[in-house]
C-alpha positions as CSV (number, residue, x, y, z in Angstrom):
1,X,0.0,0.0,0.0
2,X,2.5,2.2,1.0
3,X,4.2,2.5,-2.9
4,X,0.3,3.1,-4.3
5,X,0.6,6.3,-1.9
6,X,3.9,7.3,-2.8
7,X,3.5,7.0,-6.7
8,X,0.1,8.9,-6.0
9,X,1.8,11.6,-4.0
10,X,4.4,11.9,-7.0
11,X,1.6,12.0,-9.4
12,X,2.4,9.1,-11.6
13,X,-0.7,7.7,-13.5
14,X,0.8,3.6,-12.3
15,X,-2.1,2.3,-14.7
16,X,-0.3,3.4,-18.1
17,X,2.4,1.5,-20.0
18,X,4.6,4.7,-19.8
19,X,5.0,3.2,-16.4
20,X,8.0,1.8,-15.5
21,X,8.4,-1.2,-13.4
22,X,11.5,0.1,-12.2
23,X,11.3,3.8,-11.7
24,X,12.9,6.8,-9.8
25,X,10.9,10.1,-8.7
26,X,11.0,11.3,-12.0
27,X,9.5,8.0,-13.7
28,X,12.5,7.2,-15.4
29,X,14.6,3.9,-15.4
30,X,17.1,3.3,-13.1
31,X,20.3,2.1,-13.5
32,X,20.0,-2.0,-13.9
33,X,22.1,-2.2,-10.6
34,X,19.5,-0.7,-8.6
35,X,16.8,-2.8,-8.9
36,X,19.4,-6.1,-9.1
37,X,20.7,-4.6,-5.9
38,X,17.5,-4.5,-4.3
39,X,16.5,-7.7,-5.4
40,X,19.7,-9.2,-3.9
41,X,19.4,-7.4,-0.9
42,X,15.8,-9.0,-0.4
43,X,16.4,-12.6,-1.5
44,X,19.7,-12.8,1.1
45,X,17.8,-11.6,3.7
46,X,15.2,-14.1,2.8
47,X,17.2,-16.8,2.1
48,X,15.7,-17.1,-1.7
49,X,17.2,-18.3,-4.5
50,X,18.9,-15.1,-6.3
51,X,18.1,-14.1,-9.6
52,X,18.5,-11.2,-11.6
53,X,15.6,-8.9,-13.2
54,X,16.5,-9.9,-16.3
55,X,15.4,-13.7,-14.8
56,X,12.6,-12.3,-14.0
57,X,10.9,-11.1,-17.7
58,X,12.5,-14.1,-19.2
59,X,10.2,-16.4,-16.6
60,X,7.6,-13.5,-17.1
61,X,8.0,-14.2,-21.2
62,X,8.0,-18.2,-20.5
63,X,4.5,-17.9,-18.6
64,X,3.3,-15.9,-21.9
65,X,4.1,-18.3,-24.5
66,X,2.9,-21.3,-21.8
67,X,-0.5,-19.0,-21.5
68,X,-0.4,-19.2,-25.7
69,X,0.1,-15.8,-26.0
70,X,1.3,-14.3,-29.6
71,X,4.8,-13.8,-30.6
72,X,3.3,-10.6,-31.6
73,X,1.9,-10.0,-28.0
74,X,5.0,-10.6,-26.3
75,X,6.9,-9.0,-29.0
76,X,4.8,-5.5,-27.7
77,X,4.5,-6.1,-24.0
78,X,8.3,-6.3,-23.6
79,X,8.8,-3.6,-26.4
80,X,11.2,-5.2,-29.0
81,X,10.6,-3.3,-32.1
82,X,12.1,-6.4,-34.3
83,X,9.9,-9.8,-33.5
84,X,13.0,-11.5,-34.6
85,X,14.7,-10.4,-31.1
86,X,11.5,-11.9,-29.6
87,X,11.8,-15.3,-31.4
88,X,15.9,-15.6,-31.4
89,X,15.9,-14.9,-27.2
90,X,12.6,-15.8,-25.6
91,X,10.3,-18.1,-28.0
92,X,11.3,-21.5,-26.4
93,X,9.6,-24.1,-27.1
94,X,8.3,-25.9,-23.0
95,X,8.3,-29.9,-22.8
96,X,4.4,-29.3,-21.9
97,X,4.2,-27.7,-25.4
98,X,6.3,-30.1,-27.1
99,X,4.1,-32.8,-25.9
100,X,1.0,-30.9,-26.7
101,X,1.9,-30.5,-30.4
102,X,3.1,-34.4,-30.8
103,X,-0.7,-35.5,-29.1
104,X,-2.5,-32.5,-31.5
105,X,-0.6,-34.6,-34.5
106,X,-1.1,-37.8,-33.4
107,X,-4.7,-36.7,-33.2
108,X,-4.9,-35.7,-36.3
109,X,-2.7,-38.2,-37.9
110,X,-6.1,-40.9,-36.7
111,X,-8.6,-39.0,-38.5
């Protein structure tokens, strides 16, 4: 609750996509060792498992695809402007999907 009130007392609209995940008081990006920082900080403390924010839109990206979202879609919500960058790094293919595709064939194959 307490970030809702800050971002409101700062005046940033959080329910655009000019909103940053990862912003300073002036809604711009911060350095990519701030947030890594504070994510470290957080997981030590915790005892988690560290990763990196970069980790965290690659699982983000996974979950798309697993959802059966677009290459387009994911291609715009993490703002490559070439789909080819979307496909070459994140469009992997999950075991779940791998096994989907072999039963939709087989399927189709006994028809």
């Amino acid at each position: 609750m307490y970030q809702a009130q800050f971002m409101l007392k700062l005046e940033f609209n959080t329910n655009t996509p000019e909103q940053h995940v990862f912003a300073n008081t002036k809604n711009n990006f911060y350095s990519i060792n701030v947030p890594n920082d504070r994510m470290r900080n957080v997981q030590k403390r915790n005892g988690l498992k560290q990763i990196t924010v970069h980790r965290l839109r690659h699982t983000h990206c996974s979950i798309l695809f697993s959802m059966g979202a677009s290459i387009k879609d994911v291609q715009t919500r993490l703002g490559h402007t070439d789909i080819q960058t979307t496909m070459n790094i994140y469009a992997h293919v999950t075991k779940e999907e791998k096994k989907d595709t072999a039963d939709k064939f087989a399927k189709f194959m006994e028809n």
